[in-house]
Rosetta silent file (secondary structure, phi, psi, omega in degrees, C-alpha in Angstrom):
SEQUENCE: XXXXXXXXXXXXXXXXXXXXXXXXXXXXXXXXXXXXXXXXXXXXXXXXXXXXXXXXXXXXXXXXXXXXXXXXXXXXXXXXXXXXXXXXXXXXXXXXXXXXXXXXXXXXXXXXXXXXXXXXXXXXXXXXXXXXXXXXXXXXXXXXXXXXXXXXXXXXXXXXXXXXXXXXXXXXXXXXXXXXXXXXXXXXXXXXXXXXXXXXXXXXXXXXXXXXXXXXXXXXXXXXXXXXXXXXXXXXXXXXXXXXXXXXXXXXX
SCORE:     score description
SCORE:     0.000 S_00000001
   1 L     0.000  124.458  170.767   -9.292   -5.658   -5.397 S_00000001
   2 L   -64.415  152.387 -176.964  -10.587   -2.182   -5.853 S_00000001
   3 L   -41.385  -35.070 -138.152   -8.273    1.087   -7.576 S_00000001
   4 L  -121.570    4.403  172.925   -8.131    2.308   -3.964 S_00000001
   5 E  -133.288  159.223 -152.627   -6.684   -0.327   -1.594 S_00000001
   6 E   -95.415  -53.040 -163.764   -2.958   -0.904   -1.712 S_00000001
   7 E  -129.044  134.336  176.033   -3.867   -4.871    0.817 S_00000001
   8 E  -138.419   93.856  167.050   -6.903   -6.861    0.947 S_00000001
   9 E   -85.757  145.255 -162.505   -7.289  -10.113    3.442 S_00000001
  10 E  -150.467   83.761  156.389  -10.388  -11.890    3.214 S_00000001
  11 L   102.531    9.223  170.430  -10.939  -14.961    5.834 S_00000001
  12 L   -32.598  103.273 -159.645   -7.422  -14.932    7.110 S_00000001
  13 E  -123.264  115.069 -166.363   -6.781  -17.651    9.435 S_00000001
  14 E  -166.626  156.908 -148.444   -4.023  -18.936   11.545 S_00000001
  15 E  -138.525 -169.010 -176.064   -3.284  -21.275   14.637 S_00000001
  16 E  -161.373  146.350  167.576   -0.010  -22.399   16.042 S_00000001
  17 E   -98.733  171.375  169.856    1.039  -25.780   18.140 S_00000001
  18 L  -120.403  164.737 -162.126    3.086  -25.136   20.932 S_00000001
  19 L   -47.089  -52.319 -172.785    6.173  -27.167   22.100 S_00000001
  20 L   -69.963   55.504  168.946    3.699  -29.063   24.365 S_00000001
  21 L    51.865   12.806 -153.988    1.632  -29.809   21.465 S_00000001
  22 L  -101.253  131.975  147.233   -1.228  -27.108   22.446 S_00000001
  23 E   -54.747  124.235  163.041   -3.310  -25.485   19.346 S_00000001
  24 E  -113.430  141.226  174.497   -2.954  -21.870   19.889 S_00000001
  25 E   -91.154   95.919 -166.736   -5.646  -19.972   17.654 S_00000001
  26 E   -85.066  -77.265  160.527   -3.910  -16.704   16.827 S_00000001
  27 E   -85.334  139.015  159.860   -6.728  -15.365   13.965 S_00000001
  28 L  -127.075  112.387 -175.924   -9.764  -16.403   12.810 S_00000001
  29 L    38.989   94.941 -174.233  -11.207  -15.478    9.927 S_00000001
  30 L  -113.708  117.236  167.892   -9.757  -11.803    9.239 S_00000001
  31 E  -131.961  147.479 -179.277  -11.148   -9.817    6.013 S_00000001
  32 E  -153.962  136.910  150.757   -9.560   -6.444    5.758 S_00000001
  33 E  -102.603  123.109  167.408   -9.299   -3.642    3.068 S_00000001
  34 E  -115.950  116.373  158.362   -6.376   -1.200    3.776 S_00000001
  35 E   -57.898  142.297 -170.439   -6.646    2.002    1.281 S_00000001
  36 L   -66.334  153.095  174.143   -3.290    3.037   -0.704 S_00000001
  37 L    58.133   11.902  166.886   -1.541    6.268    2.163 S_00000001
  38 L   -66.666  147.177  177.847   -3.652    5.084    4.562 S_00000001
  39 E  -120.877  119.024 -174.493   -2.965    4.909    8.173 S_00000001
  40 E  -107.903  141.462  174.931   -4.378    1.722    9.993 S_00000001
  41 E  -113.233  122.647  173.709   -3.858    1.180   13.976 S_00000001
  42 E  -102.126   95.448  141.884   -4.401   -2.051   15.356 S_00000001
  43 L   -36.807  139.420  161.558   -5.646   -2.408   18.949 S_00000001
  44 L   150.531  167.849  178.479   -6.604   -5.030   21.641 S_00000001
  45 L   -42.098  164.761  173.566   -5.953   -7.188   24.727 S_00000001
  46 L   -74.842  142.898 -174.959   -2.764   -9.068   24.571 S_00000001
  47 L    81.034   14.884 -160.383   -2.913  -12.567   22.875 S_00000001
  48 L  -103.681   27.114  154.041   -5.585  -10.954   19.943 S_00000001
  49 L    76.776   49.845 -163.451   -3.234  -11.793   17.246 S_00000001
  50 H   -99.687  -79.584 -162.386   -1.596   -8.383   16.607 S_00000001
  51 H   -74.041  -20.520  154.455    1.925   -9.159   15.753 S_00000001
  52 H   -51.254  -50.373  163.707    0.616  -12.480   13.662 S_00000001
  53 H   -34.532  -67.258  150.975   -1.207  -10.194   11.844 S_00000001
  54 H   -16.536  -65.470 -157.902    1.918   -8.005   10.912 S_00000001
  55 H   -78.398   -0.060 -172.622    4.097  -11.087   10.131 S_00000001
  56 H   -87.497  -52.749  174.987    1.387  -12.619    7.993 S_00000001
  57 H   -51.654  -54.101 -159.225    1.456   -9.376    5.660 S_00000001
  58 L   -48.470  -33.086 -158.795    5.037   -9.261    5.860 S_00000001
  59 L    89.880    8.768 -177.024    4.904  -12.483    4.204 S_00000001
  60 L  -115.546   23.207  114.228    6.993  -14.407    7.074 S_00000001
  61 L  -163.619  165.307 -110.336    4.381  -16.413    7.749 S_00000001
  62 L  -113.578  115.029 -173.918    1.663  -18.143    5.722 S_00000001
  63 L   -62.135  113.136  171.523   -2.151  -18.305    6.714 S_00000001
  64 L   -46.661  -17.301  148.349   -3.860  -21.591    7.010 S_00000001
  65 E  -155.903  145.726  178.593   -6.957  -20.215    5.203 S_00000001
  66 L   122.788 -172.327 -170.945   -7.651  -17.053    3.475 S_00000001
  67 L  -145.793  149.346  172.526   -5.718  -15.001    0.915 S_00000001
  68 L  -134.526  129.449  158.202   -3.535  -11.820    1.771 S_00000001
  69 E  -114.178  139.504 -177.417   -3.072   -9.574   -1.459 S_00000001
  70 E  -119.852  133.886 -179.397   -0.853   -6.502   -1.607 S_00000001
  71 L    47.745 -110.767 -172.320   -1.718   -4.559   -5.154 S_00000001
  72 L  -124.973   -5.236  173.923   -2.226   -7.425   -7.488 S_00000001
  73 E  -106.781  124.319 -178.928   -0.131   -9.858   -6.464 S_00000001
  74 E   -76.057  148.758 -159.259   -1.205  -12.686   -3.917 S_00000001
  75 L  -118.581  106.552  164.883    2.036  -12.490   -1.398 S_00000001
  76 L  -114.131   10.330  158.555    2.412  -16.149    0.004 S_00000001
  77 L  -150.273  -93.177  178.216    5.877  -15.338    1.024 S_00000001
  78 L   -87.102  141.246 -170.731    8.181  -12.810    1.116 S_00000001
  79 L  -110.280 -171.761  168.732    6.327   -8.906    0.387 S_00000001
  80 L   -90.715  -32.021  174.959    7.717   -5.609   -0.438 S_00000001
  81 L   -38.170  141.566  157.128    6.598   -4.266    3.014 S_00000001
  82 E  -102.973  135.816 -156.022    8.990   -2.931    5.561 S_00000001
  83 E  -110.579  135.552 -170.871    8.775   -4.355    9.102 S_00000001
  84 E  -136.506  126.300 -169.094    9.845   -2.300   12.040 S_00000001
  85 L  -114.460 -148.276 -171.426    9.463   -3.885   15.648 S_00000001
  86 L   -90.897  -18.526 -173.458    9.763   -2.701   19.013 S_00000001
  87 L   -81.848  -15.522  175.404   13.311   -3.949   18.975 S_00000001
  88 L    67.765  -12.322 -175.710   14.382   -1.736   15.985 S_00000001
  89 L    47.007   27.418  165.931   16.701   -4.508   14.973 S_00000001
  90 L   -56.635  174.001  177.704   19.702   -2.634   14.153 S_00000001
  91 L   -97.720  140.085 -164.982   22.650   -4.275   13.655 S_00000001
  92 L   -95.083   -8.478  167.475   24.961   -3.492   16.762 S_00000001
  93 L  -110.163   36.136  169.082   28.130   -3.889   15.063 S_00000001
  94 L  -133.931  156.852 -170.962   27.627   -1.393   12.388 S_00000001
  95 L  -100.842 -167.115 -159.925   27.460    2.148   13.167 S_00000001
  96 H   -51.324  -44.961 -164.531   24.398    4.476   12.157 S_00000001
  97 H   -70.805  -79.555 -161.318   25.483    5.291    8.468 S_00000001
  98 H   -35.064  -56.058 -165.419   26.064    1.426    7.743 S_00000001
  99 H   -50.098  -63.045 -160.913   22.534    0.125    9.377 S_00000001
 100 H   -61.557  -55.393  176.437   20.818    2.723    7.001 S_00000001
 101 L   -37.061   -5.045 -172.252   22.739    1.846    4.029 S_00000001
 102 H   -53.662  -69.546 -146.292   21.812   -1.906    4.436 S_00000001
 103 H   -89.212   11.910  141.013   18.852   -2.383    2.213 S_00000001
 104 H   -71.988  -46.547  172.472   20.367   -0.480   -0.543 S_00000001
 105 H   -31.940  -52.160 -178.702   23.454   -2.478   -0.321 S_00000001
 106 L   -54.427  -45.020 -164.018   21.162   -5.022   -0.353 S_00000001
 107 L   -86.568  -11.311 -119.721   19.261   -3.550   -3.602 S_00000001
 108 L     5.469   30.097 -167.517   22.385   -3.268   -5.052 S_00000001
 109 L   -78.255  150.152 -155.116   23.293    0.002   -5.242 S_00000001
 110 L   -55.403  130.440 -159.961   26.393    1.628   -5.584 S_00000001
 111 H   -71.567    1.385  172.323   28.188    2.264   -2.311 S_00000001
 112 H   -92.160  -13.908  153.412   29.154    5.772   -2.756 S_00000001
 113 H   -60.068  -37.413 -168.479   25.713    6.383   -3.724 S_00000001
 114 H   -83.110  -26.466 -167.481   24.449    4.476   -1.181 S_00000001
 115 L   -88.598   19.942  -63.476   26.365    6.513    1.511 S_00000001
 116 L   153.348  -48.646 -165.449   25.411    9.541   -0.454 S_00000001
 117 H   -92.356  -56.261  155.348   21.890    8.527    0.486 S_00000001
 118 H   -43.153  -38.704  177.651   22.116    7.843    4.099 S_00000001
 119 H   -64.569  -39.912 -150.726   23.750   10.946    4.872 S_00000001
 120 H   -86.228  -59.371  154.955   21.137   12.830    3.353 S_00000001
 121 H     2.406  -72.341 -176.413   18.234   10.038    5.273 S_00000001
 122 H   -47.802  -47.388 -167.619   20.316   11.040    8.320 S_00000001
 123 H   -75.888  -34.895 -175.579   20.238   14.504    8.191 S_00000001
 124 L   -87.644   17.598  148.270   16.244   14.692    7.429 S_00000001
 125 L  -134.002   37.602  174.289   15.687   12.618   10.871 S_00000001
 126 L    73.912   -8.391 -161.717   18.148   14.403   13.094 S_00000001
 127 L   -77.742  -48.238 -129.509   20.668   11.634   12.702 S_00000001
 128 H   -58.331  -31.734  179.937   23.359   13.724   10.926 S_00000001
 129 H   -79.794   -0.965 -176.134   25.690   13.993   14.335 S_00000001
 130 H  -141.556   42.456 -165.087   25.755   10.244   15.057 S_00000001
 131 L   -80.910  -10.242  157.489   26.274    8.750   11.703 S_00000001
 132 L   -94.724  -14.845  168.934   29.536    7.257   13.451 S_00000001
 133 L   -74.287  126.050  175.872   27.921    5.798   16.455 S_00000001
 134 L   -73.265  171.432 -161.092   27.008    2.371   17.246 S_00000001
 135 L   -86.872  -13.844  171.380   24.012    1.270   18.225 S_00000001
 136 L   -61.868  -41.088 -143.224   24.528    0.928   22.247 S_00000001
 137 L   -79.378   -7.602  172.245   25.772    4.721   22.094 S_00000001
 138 L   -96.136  149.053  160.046   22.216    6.080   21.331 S_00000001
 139 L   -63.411  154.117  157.884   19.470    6.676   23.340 S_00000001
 140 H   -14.756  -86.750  156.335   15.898    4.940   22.643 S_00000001
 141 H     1.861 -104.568  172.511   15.019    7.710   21.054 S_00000001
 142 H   -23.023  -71.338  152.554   17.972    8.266   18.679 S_00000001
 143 H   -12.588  -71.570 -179.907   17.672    3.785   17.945 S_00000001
 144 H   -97.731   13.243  149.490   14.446    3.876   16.517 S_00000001
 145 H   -41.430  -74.817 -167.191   15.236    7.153   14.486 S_00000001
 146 H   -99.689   26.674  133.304   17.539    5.436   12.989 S_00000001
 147 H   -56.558  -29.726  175.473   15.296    2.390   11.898 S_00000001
 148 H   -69.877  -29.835  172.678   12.901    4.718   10.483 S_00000001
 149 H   -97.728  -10.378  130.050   15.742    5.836    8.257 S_00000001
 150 H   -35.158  -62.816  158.954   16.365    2.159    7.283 S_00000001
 151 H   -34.914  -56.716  156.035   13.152    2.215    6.457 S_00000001
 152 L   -78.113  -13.825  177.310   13.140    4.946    4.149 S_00000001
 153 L   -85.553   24.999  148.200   16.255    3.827    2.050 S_00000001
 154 L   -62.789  -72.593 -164.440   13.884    0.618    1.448 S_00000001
 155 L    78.037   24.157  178.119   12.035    2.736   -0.373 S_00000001
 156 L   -69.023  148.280 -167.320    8.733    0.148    0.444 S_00000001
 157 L   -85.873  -31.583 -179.714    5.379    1.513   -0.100 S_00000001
 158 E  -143.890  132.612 -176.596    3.892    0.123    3.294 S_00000001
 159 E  -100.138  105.049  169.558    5.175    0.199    6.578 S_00000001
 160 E  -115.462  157.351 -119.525    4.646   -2.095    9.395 S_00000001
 161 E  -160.976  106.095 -172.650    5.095   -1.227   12.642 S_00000001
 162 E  -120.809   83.429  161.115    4.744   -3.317   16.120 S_00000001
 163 L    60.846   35.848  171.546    4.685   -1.280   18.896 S_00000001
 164 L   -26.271  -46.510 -162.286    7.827    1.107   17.597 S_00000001
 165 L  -131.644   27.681 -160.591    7.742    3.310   20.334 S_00000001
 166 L   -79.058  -44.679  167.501    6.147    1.434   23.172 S_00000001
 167 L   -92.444   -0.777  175.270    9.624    1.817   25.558 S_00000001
 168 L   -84.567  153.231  165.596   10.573    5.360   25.071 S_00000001
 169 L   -47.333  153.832  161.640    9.452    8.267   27.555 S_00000001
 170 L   -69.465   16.551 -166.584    6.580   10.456   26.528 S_00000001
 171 L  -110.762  -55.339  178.327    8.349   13.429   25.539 S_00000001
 172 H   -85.372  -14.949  157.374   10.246   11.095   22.536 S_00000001
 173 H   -56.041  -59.207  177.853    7.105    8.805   21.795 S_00000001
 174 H   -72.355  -73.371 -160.860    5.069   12.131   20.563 S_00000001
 175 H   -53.036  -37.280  172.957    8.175   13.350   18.689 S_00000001
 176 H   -84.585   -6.837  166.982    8.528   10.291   16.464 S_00000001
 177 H   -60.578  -29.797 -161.357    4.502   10.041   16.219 S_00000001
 178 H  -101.932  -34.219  170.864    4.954   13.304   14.655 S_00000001
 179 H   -51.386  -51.213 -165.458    8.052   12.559   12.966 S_00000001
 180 H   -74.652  -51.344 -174.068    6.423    9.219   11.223 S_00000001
 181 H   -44.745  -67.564  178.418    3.166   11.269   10.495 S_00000001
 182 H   -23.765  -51.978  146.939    5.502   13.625    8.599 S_00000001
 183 H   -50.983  -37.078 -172.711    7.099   10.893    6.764 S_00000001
 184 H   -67.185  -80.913  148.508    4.024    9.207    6.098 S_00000001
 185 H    -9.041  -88.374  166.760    2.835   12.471    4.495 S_00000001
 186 H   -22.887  -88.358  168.110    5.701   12.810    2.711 S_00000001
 187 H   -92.620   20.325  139.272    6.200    9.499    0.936 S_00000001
 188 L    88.852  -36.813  145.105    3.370    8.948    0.446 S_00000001
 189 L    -0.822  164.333  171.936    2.905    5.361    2.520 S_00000001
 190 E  -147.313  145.326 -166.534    0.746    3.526    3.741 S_00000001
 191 E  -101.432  141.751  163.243    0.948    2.352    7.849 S_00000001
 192 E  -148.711  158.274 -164.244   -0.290   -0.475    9.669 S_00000001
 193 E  -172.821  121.265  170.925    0.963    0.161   13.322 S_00000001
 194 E  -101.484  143.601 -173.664   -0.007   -2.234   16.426 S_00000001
 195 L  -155.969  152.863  156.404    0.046   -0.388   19.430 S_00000001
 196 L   -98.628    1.035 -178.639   -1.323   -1.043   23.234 S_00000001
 197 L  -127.568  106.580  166.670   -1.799    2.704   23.900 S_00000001
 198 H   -54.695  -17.489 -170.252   -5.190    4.044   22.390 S_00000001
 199 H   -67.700  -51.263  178.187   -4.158    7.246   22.903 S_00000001
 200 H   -70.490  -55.230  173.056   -1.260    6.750   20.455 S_00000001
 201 H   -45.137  -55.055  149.488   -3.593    5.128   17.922 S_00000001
 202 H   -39.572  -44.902 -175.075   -5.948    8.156   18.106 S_00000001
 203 H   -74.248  -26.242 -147.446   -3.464   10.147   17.520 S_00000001
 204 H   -99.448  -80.882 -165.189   -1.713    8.638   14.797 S_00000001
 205 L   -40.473  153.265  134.928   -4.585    6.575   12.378 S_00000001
 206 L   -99.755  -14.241 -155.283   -7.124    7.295   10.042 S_00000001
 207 E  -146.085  117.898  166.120   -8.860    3.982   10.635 S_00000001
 208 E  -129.418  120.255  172.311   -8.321    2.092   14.196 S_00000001
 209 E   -97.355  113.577 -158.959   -9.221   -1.602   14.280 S_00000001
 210 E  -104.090  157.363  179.450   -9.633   -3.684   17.715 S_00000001
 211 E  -133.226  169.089  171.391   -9.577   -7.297   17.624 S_00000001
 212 L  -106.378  171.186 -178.102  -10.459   -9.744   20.354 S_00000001
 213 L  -107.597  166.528  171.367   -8.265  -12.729   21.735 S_00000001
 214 L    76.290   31.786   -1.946   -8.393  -15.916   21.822 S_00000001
 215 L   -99.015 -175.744 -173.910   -8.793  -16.159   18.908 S_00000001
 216 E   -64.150  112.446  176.205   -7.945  -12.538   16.842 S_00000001
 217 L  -149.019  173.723 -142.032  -11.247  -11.236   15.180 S_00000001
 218 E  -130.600   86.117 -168.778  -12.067   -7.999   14.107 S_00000001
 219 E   -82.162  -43.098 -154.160  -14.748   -6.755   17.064 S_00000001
 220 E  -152.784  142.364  171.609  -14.525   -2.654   15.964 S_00000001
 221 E  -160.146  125.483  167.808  -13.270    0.018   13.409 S_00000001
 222 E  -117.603  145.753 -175.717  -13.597    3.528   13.635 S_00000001
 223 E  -113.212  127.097 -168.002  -12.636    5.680   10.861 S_00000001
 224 L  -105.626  138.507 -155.714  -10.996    9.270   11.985 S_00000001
 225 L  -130.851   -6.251 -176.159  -11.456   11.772    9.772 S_00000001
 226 L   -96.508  159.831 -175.419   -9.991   15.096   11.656 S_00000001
 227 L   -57.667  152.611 -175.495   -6.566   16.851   10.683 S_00000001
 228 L  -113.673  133.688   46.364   -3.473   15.740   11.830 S_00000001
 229 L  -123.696  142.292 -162.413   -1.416   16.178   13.980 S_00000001
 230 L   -81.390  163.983  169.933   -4.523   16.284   16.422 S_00000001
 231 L  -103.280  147.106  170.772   -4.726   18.002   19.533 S_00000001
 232 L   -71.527  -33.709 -172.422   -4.932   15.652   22.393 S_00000001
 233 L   -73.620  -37.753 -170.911   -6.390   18.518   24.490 S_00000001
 234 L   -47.144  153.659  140.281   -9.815   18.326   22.124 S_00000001
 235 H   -23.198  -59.041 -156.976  -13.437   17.101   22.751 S_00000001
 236 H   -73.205  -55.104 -162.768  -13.228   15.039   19.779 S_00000001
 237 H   -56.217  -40.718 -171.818   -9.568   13.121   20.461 S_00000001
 238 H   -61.371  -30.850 -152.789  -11.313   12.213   24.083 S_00000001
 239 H   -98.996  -41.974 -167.483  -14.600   10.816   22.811 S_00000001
 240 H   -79.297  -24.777 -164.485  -12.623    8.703   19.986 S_00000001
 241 H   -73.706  -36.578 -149.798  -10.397    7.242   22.877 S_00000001
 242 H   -49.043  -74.147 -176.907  -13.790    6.693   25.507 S_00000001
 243 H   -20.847  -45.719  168.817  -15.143    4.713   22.109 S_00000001
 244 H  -104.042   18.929 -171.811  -12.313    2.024   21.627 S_00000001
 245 H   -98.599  -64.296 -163.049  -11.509    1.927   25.574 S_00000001
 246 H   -48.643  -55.321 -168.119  -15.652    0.644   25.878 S_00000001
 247 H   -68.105  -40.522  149.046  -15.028   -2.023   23.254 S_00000001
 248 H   -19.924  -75.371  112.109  -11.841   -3.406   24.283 S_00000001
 249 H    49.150  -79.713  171.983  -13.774   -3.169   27.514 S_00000001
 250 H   -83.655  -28.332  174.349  -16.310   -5.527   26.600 S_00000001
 251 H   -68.466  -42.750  155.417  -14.207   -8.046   24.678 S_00000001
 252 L   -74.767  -16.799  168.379  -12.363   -8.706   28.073 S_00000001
 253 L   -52.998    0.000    0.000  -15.296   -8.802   29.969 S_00000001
């Protein structure tokens, strides 16, 4: 693995039976370099092996051929990545300060420290007023806030990220796109982010990769090179959507 990529899969392969006994072919032979603070978006039809990918990094579950490396270490089970779904997974009987405190608690850190830490988490993602609130009592919105601030009291180097913001309105989908670039920025991270909306992938990535279905192969990658946070309104952001719209596009044809 080269100085410069944080994850490197090389022939990554992986099938599934189904109750009725049916092979389903999720991936097929997947080689990928992701760069350390990199942002990668992963595109394509439904069934192209998008959230396998994810759970394959994550380490929760195991390829049938290939190798997945993170740094220097081959990861054939549990990684240091943090996984963030569409569902945000809080826990619904603890209220916002406890959820973020988890994975220090977990880490074992002290708890007046750890609450110490969350407050401040909280306050640097708008959170600070509803650090007593359970998780029904928030909005969408507000929900995967405060997974993202789970997230950062991880303190994990790469974040993955399955369709995070895929049920909120558009007015709070671009505020946490902009919010996560910021973080991302910030610490420093590095993203892998499955999405169904190209638009959001343009906006977001440096690098967006479509795969096809049936099974999951790695059809396209464009690498985006203009400053963020992009205008939407531009030349440029239209022409990068037209560009992964045709190939999807042809992989369903």
């Amino acid at each position: 693995m080269s100085g410069d990529n944080l994850l490197q899969l090389r022939g990554v392969t992986k099938s599934y039976l189904t109750r009725s006994r049916e092979e389903i072919h999720a991936l097929a032979d997947v080689t990928l370099d992701v760069e350390r603070e990199r942002f990668l978006a992963v595109v394509g039809p439904t069934g192209c092996g998008k959230t396998t990918l994810l759970r394959l990094i994550a380490g929760l579950e195991v390829p049938d051929q290939g190798t997945i490396e993170i740094g220097l270490t081959p990861k054939k089970t549990a990684s240091p990545c943090a996984y963030l779904t569409q569902e945000h997974s809080l826990f619904p009987w603890l209220p916002v300060r406890k959820n973020i405190e988890i994975p220090m608690i977990v880490r074992g850190v002290y708890p007046q420290s750890a609450r110490r830490m969350a407050e401040e988490v909280a306050a640097s993602l708008g959170l600070g007023d509803y650090l007593g609130l359970y998780p029904h009592e928030l909005s969408g919105g507000l929900q995967q806030r405060t997974a993202m601030a789970r997230l950062l009291t991880t303190e994990a180097s790469v974040w993955l990220m399955d369709e995070p913001f895929s049920s909120l309105d558009e007015k709070t989908r671009h505020a946490l796109q902009h919010l996560l670039l910021d973080i991302q920025k910030q610490r420093r991270i590095t993203v892998i982010f499955v999405t169904h909306t190209i638009d959001e992938a343009v906006y977001l990535a440096d690098q967006v990769l479509v795969l096809s279905a049936n099974p999951g192969r790695i059809v396209g990658s464009f690498q985006l090179s203009s400053p963020k946070p992009r205008n939407r309104m531009s030349e440029d952001f239209g022409f990068r959507i037209e560009q992964v719209r045709q190939i999807i596009e042809r992989v369903l044809a």
